[in-house]
N, C-alpha and C positions, 0 to 999 in steps of 0.2 A: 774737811767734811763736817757739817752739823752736828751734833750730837744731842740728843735729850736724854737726860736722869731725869726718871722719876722721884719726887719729892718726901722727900724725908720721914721718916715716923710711920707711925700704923693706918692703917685704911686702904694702904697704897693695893688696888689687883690689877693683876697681870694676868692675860690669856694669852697664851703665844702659840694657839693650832688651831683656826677654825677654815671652814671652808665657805664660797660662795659660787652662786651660779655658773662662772666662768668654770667652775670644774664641776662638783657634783655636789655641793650643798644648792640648796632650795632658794635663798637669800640674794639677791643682787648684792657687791661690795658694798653699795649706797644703804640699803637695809640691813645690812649683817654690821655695817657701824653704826647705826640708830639702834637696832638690840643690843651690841656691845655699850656703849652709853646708858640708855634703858638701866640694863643690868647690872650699874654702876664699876663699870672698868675703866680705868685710868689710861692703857696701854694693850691693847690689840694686835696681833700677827694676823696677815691675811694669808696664808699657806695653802694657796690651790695646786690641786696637781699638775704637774709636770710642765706649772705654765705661770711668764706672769703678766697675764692679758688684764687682771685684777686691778692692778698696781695704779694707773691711771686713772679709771673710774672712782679706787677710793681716795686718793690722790685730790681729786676735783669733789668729793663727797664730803671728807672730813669734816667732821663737825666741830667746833672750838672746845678745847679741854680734854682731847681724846686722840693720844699718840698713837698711831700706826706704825708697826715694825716688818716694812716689807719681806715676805718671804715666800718660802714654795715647798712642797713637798714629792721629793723626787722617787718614782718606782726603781728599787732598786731589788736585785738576786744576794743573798749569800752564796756560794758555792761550796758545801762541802767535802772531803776528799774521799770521803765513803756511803754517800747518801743526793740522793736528789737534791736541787736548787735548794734553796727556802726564800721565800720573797720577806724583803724587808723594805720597809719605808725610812727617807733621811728626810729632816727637817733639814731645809737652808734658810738662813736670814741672811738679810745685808750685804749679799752680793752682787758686782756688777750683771745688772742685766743682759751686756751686749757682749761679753767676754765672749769671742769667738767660739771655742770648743764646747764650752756650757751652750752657748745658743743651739750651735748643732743637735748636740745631745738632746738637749729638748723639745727639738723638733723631732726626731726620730722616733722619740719616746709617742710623742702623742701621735704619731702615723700609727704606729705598735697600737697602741688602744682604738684608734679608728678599725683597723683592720680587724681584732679580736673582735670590737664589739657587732661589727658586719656579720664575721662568722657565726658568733652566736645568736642573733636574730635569726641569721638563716636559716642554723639549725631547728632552732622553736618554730618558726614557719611552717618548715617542714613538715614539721609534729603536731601541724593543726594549731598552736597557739596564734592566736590574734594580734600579732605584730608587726610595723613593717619601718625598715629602717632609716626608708627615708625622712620619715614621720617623725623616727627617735633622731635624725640629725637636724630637723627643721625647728623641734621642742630644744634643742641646747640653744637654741641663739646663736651658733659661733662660738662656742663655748668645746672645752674636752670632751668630749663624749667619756664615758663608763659606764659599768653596770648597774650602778643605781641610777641613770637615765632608761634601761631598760626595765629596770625593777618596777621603776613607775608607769611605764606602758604597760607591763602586766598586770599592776594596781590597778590601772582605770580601763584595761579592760575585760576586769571584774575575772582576772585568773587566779589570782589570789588578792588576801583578807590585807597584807601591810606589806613593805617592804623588806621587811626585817622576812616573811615568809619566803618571799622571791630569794633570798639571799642564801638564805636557812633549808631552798629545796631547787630550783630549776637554774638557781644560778650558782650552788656551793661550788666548789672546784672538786667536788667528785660527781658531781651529776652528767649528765652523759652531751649537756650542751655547753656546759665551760670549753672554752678556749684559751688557751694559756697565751701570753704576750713577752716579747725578748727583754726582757729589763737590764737598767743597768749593773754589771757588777759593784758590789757596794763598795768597795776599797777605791774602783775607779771613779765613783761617784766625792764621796769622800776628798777626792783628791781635785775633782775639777772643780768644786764648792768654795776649796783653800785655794786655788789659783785663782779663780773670780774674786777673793777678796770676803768671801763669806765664812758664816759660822755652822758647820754640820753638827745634829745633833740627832744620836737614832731617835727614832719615834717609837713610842708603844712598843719596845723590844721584850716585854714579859706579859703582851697581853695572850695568854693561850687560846682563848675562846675566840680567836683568829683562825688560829690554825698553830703549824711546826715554830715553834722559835728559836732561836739561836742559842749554843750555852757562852760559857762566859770565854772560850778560847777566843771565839770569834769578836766577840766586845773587845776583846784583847789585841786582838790581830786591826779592827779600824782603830784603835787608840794609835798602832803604830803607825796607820795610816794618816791621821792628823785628825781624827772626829775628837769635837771636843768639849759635847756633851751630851747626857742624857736625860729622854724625855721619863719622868718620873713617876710623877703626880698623874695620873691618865684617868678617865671612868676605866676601863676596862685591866687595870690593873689590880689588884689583891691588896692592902696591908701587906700580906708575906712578901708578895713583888716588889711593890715599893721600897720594902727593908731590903728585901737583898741590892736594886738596883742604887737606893744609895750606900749602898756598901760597896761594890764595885765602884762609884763615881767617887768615891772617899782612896780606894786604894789607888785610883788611877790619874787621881788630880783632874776629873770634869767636873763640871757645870753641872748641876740639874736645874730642868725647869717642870714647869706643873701648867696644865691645859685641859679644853674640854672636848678639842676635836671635834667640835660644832658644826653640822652639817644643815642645818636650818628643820624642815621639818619632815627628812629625811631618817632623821635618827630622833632620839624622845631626849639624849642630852642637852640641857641646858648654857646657854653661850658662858660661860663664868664657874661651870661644875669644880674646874680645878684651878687653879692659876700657880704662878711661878715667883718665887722671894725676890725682893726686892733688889735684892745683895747680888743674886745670880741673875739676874736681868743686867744690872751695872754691871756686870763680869763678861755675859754675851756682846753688850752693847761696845765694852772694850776691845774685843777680838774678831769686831767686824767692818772692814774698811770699805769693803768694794762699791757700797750704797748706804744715804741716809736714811732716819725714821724720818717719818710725817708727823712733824709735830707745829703747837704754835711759837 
């Protein structure tokens, strides 16, 4: 399998979470690597949800000087033994795309957000909102559907001021038109990552202004599972966050990486807000067999 390290010494950035059209950032792969370049990044993740329809367009996009580190970002459940769900997100890199059981999986997954995001249209319908579903599934291209594809029909027809407002009131997960979707168990996620030959790394595991987070039993409990590293550096993380989670990735022997969860111009972060050490990129790129980066 190919392999590229990033080169030596200071300047080197690394973003390893953004998103592209194919899921719910704004950016075609082809554009979301022209701002990544732009923004002077060395090395890129393309991490669309629960899909890698990505991986080809930027594959055939690539610009010279600008390594791509295929990956995905899979909807995943915590299960507690005394408390509702908690939804969490796994970063995969670098694993085989065609691995039978992950293929399944992800196809499942995205029926799951077809179906929620149907029901939720329907509801706002219902309620008089100016939406209609067929319209949000003809604006994806082929692409995931989610709720910031519906955020944005509420945007443009003038039901609310941004998105971050649709998010923040008719779409929160306590408002009365949320629809909740089956996600994967995250241990079982975790595990079909490492059979494909990938590298699993939770995402954004201390961003509160989410919602419920996980404590540290559970970071505990996917370590046993084989995750094998975490995401750090995030906007939506603290200083305080930060220090704790690489404290945990210190007592547990992970990886951390650092990103900005770029959604194009769906979210106001910038493609490069955070990026990831050099040193921990070579440590991912080691523990990842099932697929190559895109590099020259």
């Amino acid at each position: 399998m190919h392999r590229r390290s990033v080169r030596q010494g200071g300047g080197v950035r690394i973003d390893l979470h953004t998103h592209s059209s194919v899921s719910d950032g704004t950016d075609t792969p082809a554009a979301l690597l022209s701002a990544a370049l732009a923004a002077g990044l060395d090395v890129v993740a393309l991490t669309d949800h629960d899909t890698t329809a990505g991986w080809g367009p930027a594959e055939a996009a690539r610009p010279p000087g600008l390594t791509v580190v295929p990956g995905m970002e899979l909807s995943c459940r915590w299960f507690p033994a005394d408390e509702p769900p908690i939804s969490v997100h796994l970063l995969a890199y670098l694993f085989d795309p065609l691995h039978p059981a992950f293929v399944a999986e992800r196809a499942r997954l995205r029926e799951e957000r077809l179906t929620r995001g149907e029901r939720i249209v329907t509801a706002l319908a219902a309620a008089g909102h100016p939406v209609v579903w067929e319209q949000i599934v003809e604006r994806s291209a082929g692409g995931v559907v989610g709720r910031p594809h519906i955020a944005r029909a509420l945007l443009e027809a003038g039901v609310v001021a941004s998105v971050d407002e649709a998010f923040g009131t008719l779409l929160h997960h306590r408002s009365p038109y949320y629809a909740a979707k089956a996600d994967t168990d995250v241990l079982d996620g975790i595990t079909l990552v490492r059979a494909a030959g990938g590298v699993p790394v939770f995402a954004h595991g201390r961003a509160r202004s989410r919602g419920r987070v996980v404590g540290d039993a559970a970071i505990a409990a996917m370590v046993e599972a084989g995750l094998v590293g975490l995401e750090v550096d995030h906007p939506d993380h603290t200083p305080e966050e930060r220090a704790h989670l690489r404290g945990l990735a210190d007592a547990h022997g992970l990886l951390t990486t650092g990103s900005s969860d770029y959604h194009g111009t769906n979210k106001l972060t910038p493609i490069g807000a955070c990026t990831t050490d050099p040193a921990q990129y070579e440590a991912l790129l080691a523990a990842g067999t099932g697929t190559a980066v895109l590099a020259d």
